[in-house]
C-alpha positions in Angstrom: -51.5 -56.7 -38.1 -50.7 -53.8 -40.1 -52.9 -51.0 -40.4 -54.1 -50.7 -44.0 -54.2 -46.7 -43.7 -51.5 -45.7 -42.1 -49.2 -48.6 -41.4 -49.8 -48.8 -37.7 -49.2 -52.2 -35.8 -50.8 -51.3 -32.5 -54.9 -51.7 -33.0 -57.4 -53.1 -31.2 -60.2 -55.8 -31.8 -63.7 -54.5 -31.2 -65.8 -57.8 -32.7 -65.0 -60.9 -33.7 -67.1 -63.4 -35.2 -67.6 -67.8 -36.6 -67.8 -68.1 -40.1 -68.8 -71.0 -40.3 -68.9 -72.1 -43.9 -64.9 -71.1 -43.9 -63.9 -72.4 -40.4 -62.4 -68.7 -40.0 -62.9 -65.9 -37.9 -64.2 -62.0 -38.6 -62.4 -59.5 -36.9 -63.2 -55.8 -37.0 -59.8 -53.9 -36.1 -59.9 -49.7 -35.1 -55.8 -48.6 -35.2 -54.9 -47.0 -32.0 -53.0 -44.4 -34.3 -55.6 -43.0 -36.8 -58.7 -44.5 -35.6 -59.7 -46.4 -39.1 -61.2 -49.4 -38.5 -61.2 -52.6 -40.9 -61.6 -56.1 -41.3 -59.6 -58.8 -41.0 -60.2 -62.6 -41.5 -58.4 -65.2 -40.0 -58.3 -69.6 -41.2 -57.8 -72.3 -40.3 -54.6 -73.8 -41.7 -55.8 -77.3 -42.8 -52.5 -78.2 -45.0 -49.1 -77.7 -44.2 -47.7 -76.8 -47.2 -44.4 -75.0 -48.2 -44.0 -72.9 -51.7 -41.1 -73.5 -53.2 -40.1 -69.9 -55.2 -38.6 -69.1 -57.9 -35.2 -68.0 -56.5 -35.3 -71.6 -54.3 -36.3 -69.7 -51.5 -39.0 -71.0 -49.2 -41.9 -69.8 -47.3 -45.2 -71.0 -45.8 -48.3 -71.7 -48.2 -50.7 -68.1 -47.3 -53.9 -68.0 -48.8 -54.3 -64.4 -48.1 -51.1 -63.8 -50.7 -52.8 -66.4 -53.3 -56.1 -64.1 -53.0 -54.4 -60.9 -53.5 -52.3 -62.2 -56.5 -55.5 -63.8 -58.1 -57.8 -60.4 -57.0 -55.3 -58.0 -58.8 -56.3 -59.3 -62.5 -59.9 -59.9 -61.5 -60.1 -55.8 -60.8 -63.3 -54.6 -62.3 -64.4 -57.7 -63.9 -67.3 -59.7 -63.0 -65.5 -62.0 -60.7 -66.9 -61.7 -57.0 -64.7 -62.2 -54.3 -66.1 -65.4 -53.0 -65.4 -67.0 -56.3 -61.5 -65.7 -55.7 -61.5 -67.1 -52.3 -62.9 -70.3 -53.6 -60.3 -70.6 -56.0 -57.8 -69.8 -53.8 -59.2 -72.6 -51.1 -59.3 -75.1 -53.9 -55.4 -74.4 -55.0 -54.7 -74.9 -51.2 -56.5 -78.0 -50.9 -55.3 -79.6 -54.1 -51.7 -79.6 -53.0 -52.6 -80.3 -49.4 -54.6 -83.6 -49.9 -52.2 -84.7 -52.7 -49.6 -84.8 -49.8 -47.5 -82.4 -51.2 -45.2 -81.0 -48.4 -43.8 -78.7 -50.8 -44.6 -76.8 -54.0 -43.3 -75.1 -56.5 -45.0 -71.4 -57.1 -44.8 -72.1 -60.7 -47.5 -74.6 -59.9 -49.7 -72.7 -58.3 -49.3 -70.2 -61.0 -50.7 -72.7 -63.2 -53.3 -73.6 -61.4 -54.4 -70.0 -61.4 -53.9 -69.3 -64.8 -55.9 -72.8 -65.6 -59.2 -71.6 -63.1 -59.0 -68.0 -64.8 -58.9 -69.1 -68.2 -62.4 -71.2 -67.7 -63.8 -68.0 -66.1 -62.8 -64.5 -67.3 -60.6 -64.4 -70.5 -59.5 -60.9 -69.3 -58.5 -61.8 -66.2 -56.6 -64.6 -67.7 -54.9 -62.4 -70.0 -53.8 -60.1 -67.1 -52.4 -62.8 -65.2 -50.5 -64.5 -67.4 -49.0 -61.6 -68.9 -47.2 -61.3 -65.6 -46.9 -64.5 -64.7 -45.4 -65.2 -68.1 -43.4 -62.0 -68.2 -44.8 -60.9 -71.8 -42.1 -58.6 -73.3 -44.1 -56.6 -75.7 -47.5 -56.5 -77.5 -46.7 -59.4 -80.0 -46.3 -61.9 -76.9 -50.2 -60.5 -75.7 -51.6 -60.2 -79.6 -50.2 -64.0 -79.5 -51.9 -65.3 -76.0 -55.1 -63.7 -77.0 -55.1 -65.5 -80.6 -54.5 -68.7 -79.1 -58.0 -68.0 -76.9 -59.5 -66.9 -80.0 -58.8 -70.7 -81.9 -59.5 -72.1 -79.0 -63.0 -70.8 -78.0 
């Protein structure tokens, strides 16, 4: 574990506690180096799932990557971060109890641009301008029209 101030890998747990709803546990972390202390939360892995990418590589499903990527659009809107993590749990379950072994990112993506749309246009729009690569204002002018005659 990283520290998120200076980069550190040596720290040290000082408490740790159940979540219960999440079947996770709370850690609060000081770095050895620079003394900052922060939180880290730790799951239980229910689905072994792989992600398929875009370039064919491979890796291991992580929720904590899906929260980020879904958090980064949501910044400053009025999307708590227990609705993130819910949307990210769901994503993870969906492919998990359909038996997927593997998945491909690009859906997941859809997943999250599908969750976003029914919740926060904006944060919609911010994700799927990355996710869709828009190349210049037309592509966004476009996206948000097609909201627009669909709302």
């Amino acid at each position: 574990m990283n520290c998120p101030n200076c980069g550190c890998t040596e720290n040290k747990v000082i408490d740790s506690r159940h979540i219960d709803k999440d079947n996770g546990i709370r850690r609060r972390r000081e770095c050895i180096k620079c003394n900052k202390r922060f939180t880290t939360y730790e799951y239980i892995t229910l689905y072994n799932v792989s992600v398929i990418k875009s370039d064919g590589s491979r890796e291991e499903f992580n929720r904590d990557k899906l929260i980020r990527s879904i958090k980064l659009p949501c910044t400053k809107r009025p999307i708590s971060i227990d609705k993130i993590i819910r949307i990210a749990k769901d994503i993870e379950a969906k492919f998990g109890k359909d038996g997927y072994s593997e998945v491909k990112s690009s859906l997941i993506g859809e997943e999250v641009i599908n969750r976003l749309k029914k919740i926060d246009q904006v944060a919609y729009i911010r994700f799927a301008s990355i996710y869709h690569e828009f190349k210049d204002v037309t592509e966004f002018k476009n996206e948000i029209d097609n909201i627009e005659k669909n709302t």
